[in-house]
C-alpha positions in Angstrom: -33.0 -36.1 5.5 -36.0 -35.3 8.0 -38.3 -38.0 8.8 -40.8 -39.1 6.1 -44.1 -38.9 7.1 -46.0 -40.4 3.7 -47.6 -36.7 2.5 -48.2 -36.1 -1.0 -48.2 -33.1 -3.3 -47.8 -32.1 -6.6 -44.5 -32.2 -7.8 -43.0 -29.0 -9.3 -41.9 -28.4 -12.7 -38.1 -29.2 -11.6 -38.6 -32.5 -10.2 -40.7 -33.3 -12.5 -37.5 -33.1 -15.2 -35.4 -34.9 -12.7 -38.1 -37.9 -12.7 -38.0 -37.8 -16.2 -34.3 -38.5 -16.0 -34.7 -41.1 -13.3 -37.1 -42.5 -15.7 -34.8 -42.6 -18.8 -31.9 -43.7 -16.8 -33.6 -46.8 -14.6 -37.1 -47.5 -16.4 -40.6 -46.1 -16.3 -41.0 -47.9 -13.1 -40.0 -45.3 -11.0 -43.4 -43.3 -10.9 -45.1 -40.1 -9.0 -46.8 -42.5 -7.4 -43.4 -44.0 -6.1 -42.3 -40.2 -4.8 -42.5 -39.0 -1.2 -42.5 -36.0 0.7 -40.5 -35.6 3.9 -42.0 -33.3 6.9 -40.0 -30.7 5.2 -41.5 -30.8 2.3 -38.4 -32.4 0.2 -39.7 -34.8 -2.5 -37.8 -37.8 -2.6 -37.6 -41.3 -4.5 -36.2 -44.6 -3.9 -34.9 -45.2 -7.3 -35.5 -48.8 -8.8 -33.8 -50.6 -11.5 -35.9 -52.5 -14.1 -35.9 -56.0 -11.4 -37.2 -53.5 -9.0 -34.1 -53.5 -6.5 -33.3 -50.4 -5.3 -30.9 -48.7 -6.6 -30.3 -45.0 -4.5 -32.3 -42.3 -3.0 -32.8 -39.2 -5.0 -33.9 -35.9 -3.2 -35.8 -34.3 -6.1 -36.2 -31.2 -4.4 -32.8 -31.1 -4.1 -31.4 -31.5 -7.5 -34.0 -29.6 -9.4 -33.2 -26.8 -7.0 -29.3 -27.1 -7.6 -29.8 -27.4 -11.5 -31.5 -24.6 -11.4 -29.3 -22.3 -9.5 -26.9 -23.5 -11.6 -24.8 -25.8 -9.2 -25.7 -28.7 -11.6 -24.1 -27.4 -15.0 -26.6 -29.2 -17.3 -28.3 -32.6 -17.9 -25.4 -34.6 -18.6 -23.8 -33.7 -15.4 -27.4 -34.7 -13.5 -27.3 -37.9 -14.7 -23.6 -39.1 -15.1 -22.4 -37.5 -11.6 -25.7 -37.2 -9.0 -28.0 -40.3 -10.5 -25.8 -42.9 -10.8 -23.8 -44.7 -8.3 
């Protein structure tokens, strides 16, 4: 992953769905607010469990591009095999 450089920008559709999962998986504090964006333009979040510690680094960018193309069969496999440890 590039250097982060703090910008901000609306997340798409996509990772959207995979916050949503993060959310469902780890707690609703893992936020938007809580997302980055790298100098490439790759969102990414420092996942949390419900004390806060982290847990991982998600590329959202990432996986709600290979969900889409199909890499990532289907939700189940998002969650069991790329957003947990």
């Amino acid at each position: 992953m590039t250097q982060q450089n703090n910008q901000r920008r609306a997340l798409t559709s996509g990772e959207q769905d995979v916050l949503r999962h993060i959310q469902e998986l780890y707690g609703p504090q893992n936020t938007d607010a809580d997302v980055s964006v790298d100098a490439s333009g790759n969102a990414f979040i420092f996942i949390k469990d419900c004390a806060n510690s982290p847990v991982m680094v998600a590329v959202l960018t990432n996986l709600s591009k290979w969900y889409a193309d199909g890499l990532i069969k289907s939700a189940d496999d998002l969650r069991q095999y790329w957003l947990t440890r």
